[in-house]
N, C-alpha and C positions, 0 to 999 in steps of 0.2 A: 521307842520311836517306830513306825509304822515304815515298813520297809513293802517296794514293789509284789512281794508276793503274797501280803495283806488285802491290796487293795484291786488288785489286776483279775481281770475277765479271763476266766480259763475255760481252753479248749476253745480260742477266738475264731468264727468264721474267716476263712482264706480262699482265695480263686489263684487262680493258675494264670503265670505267664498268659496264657491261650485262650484264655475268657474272654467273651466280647466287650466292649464295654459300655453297649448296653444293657448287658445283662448284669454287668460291675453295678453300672449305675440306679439300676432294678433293686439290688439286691443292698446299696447302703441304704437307700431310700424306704423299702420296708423293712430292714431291722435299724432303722434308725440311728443309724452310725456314722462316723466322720471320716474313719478309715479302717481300713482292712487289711493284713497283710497277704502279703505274693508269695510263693511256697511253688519248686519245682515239682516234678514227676517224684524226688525223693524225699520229700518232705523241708527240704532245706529254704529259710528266707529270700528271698532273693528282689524286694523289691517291695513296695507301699505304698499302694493306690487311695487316696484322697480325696475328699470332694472337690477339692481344688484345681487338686488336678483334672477332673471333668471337665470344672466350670472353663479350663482354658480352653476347652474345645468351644466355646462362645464365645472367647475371645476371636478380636478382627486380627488380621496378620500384620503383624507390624513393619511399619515400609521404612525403612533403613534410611534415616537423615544422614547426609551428606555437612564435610565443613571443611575449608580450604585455611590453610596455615601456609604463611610462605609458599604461594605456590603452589601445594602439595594438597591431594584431595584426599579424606579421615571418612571412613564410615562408620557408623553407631547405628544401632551396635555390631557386634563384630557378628562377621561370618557363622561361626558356630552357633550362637546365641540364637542369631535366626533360625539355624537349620534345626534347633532343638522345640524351640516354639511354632513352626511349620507342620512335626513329627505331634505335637500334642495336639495341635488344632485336628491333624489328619488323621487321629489314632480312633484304628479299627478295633485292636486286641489293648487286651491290660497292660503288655510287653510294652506298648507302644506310649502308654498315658504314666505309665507306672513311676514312681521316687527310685532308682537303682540302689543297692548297700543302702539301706536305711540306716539313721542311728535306732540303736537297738536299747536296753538295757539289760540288767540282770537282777535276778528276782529278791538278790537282797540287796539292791540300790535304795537309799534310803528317800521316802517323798518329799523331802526340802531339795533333794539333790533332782531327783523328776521334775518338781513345780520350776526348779530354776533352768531347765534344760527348756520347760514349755515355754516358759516366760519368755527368758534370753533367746531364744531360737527359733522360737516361733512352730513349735510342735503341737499339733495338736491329739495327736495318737504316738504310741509308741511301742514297739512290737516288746516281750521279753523273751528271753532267750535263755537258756540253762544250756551252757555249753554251745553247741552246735542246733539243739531242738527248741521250737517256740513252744512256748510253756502260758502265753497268755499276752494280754494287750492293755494295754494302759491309756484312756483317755480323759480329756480336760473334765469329763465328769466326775471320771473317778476318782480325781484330786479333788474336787469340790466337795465330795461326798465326805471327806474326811474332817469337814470344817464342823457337820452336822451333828447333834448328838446325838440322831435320832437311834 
């Protein structure tokens, strides 16, 4: 059985907390990628910037509907919600646009156990990790490529 360290991209390009993200977005765009992981000053994960997460920066800001129960006025969505989707549309640095604690895996997770984390969860990268070090990246290609016999 083909396990994460068969199939995973090593030595995955990373940017920093502190990276623009323009230059985030420069840089999926010509290595042709879907995500990247985030890696402190010591090497450590800390975060996974996505094209998706870009694209919410073109997203419109969403205006908080209002709904009266008994009385009582309910706003949707909640406070937080807002203040997180505000922070994406408004993000300057990586810090700012970036996935916090990624799910991660490990290099001997096996690919039925990947494809069903992409599937069910809607992953499309995924950083690996050996211990505390990123050791390589895993994406929806690189489980397809498994199907190949080429």
């Amino acid at each position: 059985m083909l396990k994460a360290k068969d199939i995973m991209t090593r030595n995955p390009i990373t940017v920093s907390p502190e990276t623009e993200i323009r230059q985030a977005a420069a840089l999926l765009l010509k290595k042709r990628i879907n995500g990247v992981p985030v890696v402190n000053d010591k090497g450590r994960l800390v975060g996974i910037l996505c094209q998706s997460d870009l694209i919410a920066q073109q997203k419109a800001l969403p205006v908080p509907s209002f709904f009266t129960f008994l009385d009582g006025l309910f706003s949707i969505p909640s406070a937080k919600q807002l203040e997180k989707e505000v922070q994406k549309i408004a993000a300057i640095t990586v810090d700012q646009a970036m996935t916090p604690d990624p799910v991660f895996v490990h290099p001997e997770m096996t690919v039925d156990v990947l494809a069903g984390l992409m599937v069910d969860k809607g992953y499309h990268s995924l950083p690996v990790l050996d211990g505390e070090k990123l050791v390589g990246i895993i994406g929806k290609e690189d489980v397809l490529k498994t199907l190949s016999s080429d």
